[in-house]
N, C-alpha and C positions, 0 to 999 in steps of 0.2 A: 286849538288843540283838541282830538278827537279821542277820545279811548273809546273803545271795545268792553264790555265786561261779558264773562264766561257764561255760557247757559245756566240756568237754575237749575240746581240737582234732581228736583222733580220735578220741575215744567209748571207752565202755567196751565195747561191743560186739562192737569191733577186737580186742580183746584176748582177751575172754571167747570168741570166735569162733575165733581162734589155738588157745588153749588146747585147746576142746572137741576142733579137729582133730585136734590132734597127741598126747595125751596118749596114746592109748593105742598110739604105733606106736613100732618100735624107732629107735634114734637115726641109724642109717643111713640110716632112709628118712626121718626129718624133714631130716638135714643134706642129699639126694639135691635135698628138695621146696625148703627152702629155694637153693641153692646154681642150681637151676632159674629159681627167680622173681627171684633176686638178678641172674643171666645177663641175663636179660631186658629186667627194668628197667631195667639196667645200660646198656644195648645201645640200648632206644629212648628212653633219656633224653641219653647220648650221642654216640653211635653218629657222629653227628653232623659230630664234633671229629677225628673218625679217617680217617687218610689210607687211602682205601680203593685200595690197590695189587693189585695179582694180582702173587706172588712165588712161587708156586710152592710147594717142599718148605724152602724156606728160611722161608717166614712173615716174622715181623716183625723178622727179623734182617736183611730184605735192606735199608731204608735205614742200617743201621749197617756191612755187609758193606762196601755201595757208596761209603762215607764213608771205610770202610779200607782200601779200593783205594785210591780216589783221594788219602791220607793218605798211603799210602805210596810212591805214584808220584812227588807232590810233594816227600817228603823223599828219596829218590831223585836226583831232577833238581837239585835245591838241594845235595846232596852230590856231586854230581860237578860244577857249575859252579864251586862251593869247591877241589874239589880240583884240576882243571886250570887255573884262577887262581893256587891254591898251587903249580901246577909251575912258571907260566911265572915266578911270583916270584922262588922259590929257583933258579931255574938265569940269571937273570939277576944273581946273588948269584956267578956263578961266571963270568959273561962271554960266556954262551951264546945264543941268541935265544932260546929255548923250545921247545916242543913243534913248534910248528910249522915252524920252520927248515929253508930245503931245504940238501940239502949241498952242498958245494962241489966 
């Protein structure tokens, strides 16, 4: 009984070719060559999908930065409408008008 099986989807070629390059060079410059083509690839396959900002020296910190500003500005303004709600409460607990009260 004889079967066939289907070509290799990349070829031995790919491999044997890999091999031949790298075999004789130190692992710095294979991991240099590799880490090169990986960038690359990387980049025009999808390059794509990335929000392409000019941020300066901050890089790709700045929509996280910009998140925690405005993060923290909100908990900010939410902690202080809390807190002078909680004054005019407790001092209307004691018979007074609140914060805002002009005097008499």
């Amino acid at each position: 009984m004889s079967m066939s099986l289907p070509p290799h989807p990349v070829g031995i070629k790919f491999w044997t070719g890999l091999w031949r390059e790298n075999k004789d060079l130190p692992y710095a410059q294979i991991h240099a060559k590799f880490q090169n083509w990986y960038g690359h690839a990387f980049h025009r396959s999808f390059g794509k999908y990335f929000y392409a900002h000019r941020a300066g020296p901050l890089g790709i910190f700045a929509p996280m930065a910009v998140f925690a500003v405005g993060f923290k500005v909100a908990t900010m303004y939410y902690g202080t409408l809390r807190d002078l709600n909680a004054a005019t409460e407790a001092s209307a607990a004691y018979g007074t008008g609140g914060y805002k009260t002009n005097p008499v």
